[in-house]
N, C-alpha and C positions, 0 to 999 in steps of 0.2 A: 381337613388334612390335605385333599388337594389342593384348596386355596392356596396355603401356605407354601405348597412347593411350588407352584406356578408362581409364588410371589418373591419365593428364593432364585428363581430362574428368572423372571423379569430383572428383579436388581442386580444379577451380573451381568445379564445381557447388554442391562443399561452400560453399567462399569467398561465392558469391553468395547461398545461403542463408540462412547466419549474419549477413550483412548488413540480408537483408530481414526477419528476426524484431527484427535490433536498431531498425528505423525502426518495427515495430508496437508498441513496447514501452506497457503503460498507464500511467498516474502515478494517485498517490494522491490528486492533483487532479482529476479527472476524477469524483468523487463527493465532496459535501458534506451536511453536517447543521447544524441550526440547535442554536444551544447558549443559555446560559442566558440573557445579553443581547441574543437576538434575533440575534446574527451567524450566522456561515457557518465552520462547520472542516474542513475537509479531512479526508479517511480517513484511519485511523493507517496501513495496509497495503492492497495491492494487486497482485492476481494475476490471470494470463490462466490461464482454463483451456479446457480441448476436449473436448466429449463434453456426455452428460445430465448435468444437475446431481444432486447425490445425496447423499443425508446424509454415504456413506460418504466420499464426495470432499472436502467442506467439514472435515470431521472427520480427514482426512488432511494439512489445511495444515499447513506448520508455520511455526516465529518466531512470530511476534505469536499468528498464529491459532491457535495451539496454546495447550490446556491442558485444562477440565473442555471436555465433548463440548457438542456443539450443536446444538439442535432447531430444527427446522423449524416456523415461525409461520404464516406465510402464502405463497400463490402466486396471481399475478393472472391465473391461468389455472384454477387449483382451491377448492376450500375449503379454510377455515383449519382449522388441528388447536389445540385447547386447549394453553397451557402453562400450567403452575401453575394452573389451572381457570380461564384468563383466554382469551379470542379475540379475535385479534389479526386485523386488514384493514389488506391491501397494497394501496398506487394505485401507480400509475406511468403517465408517458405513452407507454404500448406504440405503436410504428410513428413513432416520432421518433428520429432523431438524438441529440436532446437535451430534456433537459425538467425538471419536477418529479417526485419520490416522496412518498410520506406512510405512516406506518401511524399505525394509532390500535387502540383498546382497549375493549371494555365492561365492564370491572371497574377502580373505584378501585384493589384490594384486588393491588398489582404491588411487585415491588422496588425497591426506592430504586433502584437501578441495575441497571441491564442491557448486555452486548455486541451488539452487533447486524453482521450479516454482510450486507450488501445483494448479490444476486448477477444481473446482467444475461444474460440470454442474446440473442444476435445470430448469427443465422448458425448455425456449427457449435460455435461458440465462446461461452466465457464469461465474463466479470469479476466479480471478487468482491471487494468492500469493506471491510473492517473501523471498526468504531467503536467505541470502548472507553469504560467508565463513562457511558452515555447516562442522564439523570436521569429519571427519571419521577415526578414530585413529584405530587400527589392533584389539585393545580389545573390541571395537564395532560395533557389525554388523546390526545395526537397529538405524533408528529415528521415531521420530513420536511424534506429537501435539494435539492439540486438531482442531475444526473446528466448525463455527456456519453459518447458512446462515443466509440472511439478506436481500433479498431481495423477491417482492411476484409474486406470478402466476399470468397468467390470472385472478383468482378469486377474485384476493385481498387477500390473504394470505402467509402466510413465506412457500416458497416451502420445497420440500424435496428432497434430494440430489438420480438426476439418477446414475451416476456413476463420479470419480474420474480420474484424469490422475496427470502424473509426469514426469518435463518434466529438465533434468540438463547438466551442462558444468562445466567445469574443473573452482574453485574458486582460490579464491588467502588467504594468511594469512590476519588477521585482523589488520588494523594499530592500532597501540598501542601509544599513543602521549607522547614526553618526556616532563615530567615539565620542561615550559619555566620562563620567567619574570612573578614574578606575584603568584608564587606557595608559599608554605609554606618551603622550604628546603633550608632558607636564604641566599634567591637573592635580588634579587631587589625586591623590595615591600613589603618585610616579616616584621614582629615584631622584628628582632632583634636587633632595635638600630642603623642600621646603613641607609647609603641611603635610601630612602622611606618607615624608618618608619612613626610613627605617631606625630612627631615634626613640623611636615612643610617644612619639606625637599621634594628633589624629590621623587614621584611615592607618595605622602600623597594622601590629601581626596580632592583635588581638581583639579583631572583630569590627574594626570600625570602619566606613565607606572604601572600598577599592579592596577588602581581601577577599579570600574564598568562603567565606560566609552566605553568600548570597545576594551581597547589596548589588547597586546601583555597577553595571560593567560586566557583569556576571552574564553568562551565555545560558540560558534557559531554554530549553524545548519542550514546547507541549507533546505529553502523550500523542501517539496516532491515535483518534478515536475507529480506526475503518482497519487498525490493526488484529487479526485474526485474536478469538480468545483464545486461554488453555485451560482446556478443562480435566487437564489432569491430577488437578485436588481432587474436584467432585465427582470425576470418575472412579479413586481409589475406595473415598467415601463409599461410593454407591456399591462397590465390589467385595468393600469390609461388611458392609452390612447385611448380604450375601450368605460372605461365608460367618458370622457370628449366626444368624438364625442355622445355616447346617448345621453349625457345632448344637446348638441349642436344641435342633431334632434329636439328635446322637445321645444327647445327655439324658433325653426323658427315657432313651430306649432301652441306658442298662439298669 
């Protein structure tokens, strides 16, 4: 009889749990970088993690953040370590909510491109950012975005940022897609009168190369694999099945 109620109280325990991890979830909004016309882009990737931060951890993400390993630039709590015989400095607004970052560099002499991993710690907890292809062109010697946290303390509140780390590897150019089938620059599927235009010809409105089907033109994105779950199915599950065993005690009682 005890069994059973300790096992009624684990599976809602579970249920409310899974709940409350799926309301701290971070987004990849929540960190920005400034890009080549002065705008603002969002992380490609975004992950909560817990504990010290550590090369070995950053280096254990995976999706996005997986691939060649990744060194440690800067921390706005330590000194910077060389990469590529260049020193790198982190700012961040430590003991904010929310704020600016920046890092910058004293050597022209950097890669056309670099990944950069921005990682906040708050609390026990941490967020780590991804940013893929960041330019470092010779007339610029600083990036930097904005930053928000998002998730709470012990208290139940949005923490405040202890300190900041930077963590990067040699990037690659950005792939640039050529208009295929399907584009406007009169191929196949364009207005111009010829094969699939809008006559009923091939690639027309009913399926065939250049519509919203899916073929060849079509904009596809892969899932984020480093996209937070939600486990707010299998937390209802786990809470329904909870409360059917209570009602199931109730029943034998009258």
């Amino acid at each position: 009889m005890k069994f059973r109620k300790n096992l009624r109280t684990a599976v809602i325990s579970l249920g409310a749990s899974l709940l409350a991890s799926q309301a701290h979830a971070i987004a990849i909004t929540d960190a920005t970088i400034q890009n080549s016309i002065g705008g603002l882009d969002s992380s490609s990737a975004a992950v909560l993690g817990l504990g010290k931060i550590k090369n070995a951890n950053i280096n254990a993400l995976t999706g996005l953040f997986a691939g060649d390993s990744w060194s440690l630039l800067d921390r706005t709590n330590k000194p910077s370590k060389p990469f590529n015989a260049v020193n790198f400095l982190l700012t961040a607004n430590t003991g904010q909510r929310s704020g600016e970052w920046g890092v910058s560099w004293d050597d022209t002499d950097v890669p056309a491109y670099m990944d950069y991993v921005l990682v906040l710690k708050s609390g026990k907890q941490w967020g780590a950012y991804l940013f893929e292809s960041a330019s470092l062109s010779s007339d610029l010697q600083d990036l930097g975005g904005t930053f928000g946290i998002s998730w709470l303390n012990k208290k139940g509140k949005i923490a405040k940022l202890r300190h900041a780390s930077i963590f990067g590897r040699i990037g690659e150019a950005p792939v640039i897609l050529a208009d295929g089938p399907g584009d406007d620059t009169g191929g196949l599927g364009d207005n111009t009168g010829g094969p699939g235009d809008n006559t009923g010809g091939s690639g027309d409105n009913t399926g065939g190369p250049g519509d919203d089907t899916g073929g060849p033109g079509d904009e596809v994105r892969d899932p984020d694999s480093n996209a937070v779950p939600t486990p707010g199915t299998l937390a209802l599950l786990a809470m329904g099945l909870g409360l059917i065993l209570i009602q199931l005690r109730q029943k034998r009682r009258i």
